[in-house]
NUROKOL-677909 format. One record per residue (C-alpha): residue in three letters; y, x, z. Coordinates in Angstrom, 1 decimal. Layout:
BEGIN
REC  rest      py      px      pz
REC   ALA       Y       X       Z
...
//
This chain:
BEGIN
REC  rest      py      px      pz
REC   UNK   -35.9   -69.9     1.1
REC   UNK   -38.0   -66.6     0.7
REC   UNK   -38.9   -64.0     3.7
REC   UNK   -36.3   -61.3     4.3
REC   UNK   -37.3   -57.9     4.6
REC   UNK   -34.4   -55.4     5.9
REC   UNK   -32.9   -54.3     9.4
REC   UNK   -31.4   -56.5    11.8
REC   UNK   -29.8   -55.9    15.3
REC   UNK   -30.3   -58.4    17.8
REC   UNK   -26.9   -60.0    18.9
REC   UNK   -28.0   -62.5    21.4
REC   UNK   -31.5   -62.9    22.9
REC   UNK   -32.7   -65.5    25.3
REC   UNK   -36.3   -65.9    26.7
REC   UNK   -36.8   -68.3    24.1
REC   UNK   -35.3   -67.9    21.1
REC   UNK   -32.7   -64.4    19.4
REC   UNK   -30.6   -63.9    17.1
REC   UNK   -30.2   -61.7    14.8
REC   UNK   -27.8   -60.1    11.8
REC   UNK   -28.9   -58.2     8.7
REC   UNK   -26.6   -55.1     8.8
REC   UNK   -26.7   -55.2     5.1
REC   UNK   -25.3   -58.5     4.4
REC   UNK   -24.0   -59.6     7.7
REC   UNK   -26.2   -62.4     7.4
REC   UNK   -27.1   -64.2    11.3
REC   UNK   -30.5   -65.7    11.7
REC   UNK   -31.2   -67.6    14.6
REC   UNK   -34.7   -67.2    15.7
REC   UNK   -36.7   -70.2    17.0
REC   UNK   -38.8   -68.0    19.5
REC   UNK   -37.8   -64.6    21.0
REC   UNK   -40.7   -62.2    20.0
REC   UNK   -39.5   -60.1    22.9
REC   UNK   -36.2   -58.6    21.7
REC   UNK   -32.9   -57.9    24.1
REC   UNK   -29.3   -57.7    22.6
REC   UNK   -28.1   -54.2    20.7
REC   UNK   -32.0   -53.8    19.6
REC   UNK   -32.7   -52.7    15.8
REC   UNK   -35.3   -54.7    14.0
REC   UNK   -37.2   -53.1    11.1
REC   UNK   -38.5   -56.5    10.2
REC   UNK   -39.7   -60.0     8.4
REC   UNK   -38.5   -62.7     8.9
REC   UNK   -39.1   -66.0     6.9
REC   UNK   -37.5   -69.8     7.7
REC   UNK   -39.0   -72.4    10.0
REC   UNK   -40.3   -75.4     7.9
REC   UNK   -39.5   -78.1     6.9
REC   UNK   -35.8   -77.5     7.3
REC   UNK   -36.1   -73.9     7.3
REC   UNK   -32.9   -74.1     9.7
REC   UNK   -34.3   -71.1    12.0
REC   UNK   -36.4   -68.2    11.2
REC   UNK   -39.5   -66.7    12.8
REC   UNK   -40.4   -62.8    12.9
REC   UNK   -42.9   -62.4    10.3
REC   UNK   -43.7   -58.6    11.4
REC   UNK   -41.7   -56.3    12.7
REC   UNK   -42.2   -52.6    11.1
REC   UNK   -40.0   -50.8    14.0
REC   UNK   -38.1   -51.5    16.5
REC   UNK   -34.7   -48.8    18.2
REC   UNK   -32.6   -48.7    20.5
REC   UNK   -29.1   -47.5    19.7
REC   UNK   -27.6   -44.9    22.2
REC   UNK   -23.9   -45.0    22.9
REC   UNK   -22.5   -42.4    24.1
REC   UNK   -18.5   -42.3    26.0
REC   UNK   -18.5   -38.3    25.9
REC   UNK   -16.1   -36.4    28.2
REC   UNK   -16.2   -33.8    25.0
REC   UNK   -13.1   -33.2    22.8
REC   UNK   -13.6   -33.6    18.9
REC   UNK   -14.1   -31.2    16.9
REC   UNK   -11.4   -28.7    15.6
REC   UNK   -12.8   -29.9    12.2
REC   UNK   -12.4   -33.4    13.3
REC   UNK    -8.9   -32.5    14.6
REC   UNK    -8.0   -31.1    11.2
REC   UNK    -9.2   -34.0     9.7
REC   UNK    -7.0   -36.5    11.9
REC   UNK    -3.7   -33.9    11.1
REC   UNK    -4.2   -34.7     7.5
REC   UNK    -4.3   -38.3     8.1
REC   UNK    -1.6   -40.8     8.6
REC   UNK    -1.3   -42.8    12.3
REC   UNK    -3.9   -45.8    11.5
REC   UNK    -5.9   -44.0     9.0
REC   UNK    -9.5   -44.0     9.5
REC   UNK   -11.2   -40.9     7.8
REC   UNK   -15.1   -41.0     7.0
REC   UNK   -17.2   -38.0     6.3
REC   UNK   -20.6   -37.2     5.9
REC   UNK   -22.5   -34.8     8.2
REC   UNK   -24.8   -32.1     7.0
REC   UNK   -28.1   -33.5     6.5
REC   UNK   -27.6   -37.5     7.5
REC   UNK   -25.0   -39.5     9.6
REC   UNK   -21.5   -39.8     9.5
REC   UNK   -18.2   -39.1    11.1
REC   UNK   -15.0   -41.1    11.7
REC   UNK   -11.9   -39.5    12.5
REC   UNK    -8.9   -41.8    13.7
REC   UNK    -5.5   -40.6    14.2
REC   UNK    -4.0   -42.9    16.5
REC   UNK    -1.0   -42.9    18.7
REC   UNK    -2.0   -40.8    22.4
REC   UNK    -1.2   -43.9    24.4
REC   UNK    -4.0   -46.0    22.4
REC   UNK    -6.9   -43.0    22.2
REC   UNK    -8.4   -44.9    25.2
REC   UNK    -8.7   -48.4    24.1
REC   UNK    -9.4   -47.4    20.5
REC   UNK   -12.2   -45.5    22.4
REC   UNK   -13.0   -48.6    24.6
REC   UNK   -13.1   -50.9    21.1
REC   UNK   -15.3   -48.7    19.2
REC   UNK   -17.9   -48.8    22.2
REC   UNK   -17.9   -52.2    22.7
REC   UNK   -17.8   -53.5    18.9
REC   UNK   -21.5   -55.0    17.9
REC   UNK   -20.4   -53.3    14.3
REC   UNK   -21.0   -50.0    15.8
REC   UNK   -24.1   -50.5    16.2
REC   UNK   -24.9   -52.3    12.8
REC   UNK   -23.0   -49.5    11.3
REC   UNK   -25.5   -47.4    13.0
REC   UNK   -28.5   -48.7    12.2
REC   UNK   -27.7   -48.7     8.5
REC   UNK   -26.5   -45.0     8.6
REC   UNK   -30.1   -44.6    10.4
REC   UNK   -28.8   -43.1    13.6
REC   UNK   -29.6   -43.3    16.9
REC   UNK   -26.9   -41.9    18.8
REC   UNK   -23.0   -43.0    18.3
REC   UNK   -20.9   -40.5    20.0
REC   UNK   -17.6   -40.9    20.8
REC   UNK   -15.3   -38.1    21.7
REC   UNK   -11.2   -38.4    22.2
REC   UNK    -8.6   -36.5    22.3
REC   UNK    -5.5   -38.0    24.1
REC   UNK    -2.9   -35.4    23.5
REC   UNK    -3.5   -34.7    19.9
REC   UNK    -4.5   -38.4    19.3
REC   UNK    -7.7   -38.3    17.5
REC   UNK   -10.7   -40.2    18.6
REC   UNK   -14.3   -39.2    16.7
REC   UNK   -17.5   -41.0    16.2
REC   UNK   -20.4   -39.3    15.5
REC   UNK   -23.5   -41.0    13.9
REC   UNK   -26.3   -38.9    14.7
REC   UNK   -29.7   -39.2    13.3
REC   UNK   -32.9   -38.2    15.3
//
């Protein structure tokens, strides 16, 4: 196997040894040292397999390194995000590109599930690789219970 070059997000990190998926292809290499990453970080990275059985992977070099911020606001969405969830059907998941970078999901879902669809986008490692491969640093999510619309925001610098 050849080095890897691309952006990873750390999805379990012990003192000695991580691992980590390419956001790209979902790919999971386990490293076979921890080069002093902690769960939910995004690698900008190298890495290349472990001989002779090149079953784990070592950091070759590590181009940048970010933190993801999630963020449970107490705002509302949008009126355009509201609009956007009208339009759509129960269940329906809406994406749209911001001005500039970034995106935003719209969700219409029932008002009695706005909090644990809220809850499940916060705590789903996917966010995050989502994230990292929109290049954002912030996910912000913002609910409406009454008109059932939850938002997430991927916001760049």
């Amino acid at each position: 196997m050849d080095e890897k070059t691309g952006t990873f997000v750390v999805t379990h990190a012990e003192e000695d040894c991580a691992v980590v998926r390419d956001v790209e292809t979902a790919q999971v290499h386990t490293l076979s040292s921890n080069p002093g990453v902690e769960v939910d970080e995004v690698l900008e990275a190298t890495v290349a397999p472990d001989p002779p059985l090149e079953v784990t992977w070592q950091v070759v070099e590590v181009e940048s390194s970010r933190r993801i911020e999630l963020v449970d606001s107490d705002l509302e969405p949008t009126q355009h995000s509201k609009a956007i969830a009208s339009d759509a059907s129960v269940g329906d998941l809406v994406t749209e590109e911001r001005a500039g970078t970034g995106e935003i999901h719209v969700l219409s879902v029932p008002p009695e599930d706005v909090e644990d669809a809220a809850a499940d986008v916060l705590e789903d490692e996917e966010t995050i690789a989502r994230a990292a491969r929109l290049e954002a640093v912030r996910v912000e999510v913002r609910r409406s219970i009454d008109d059932g619309v939850l938002s997430v925001r991927y916001l760049p610098e």
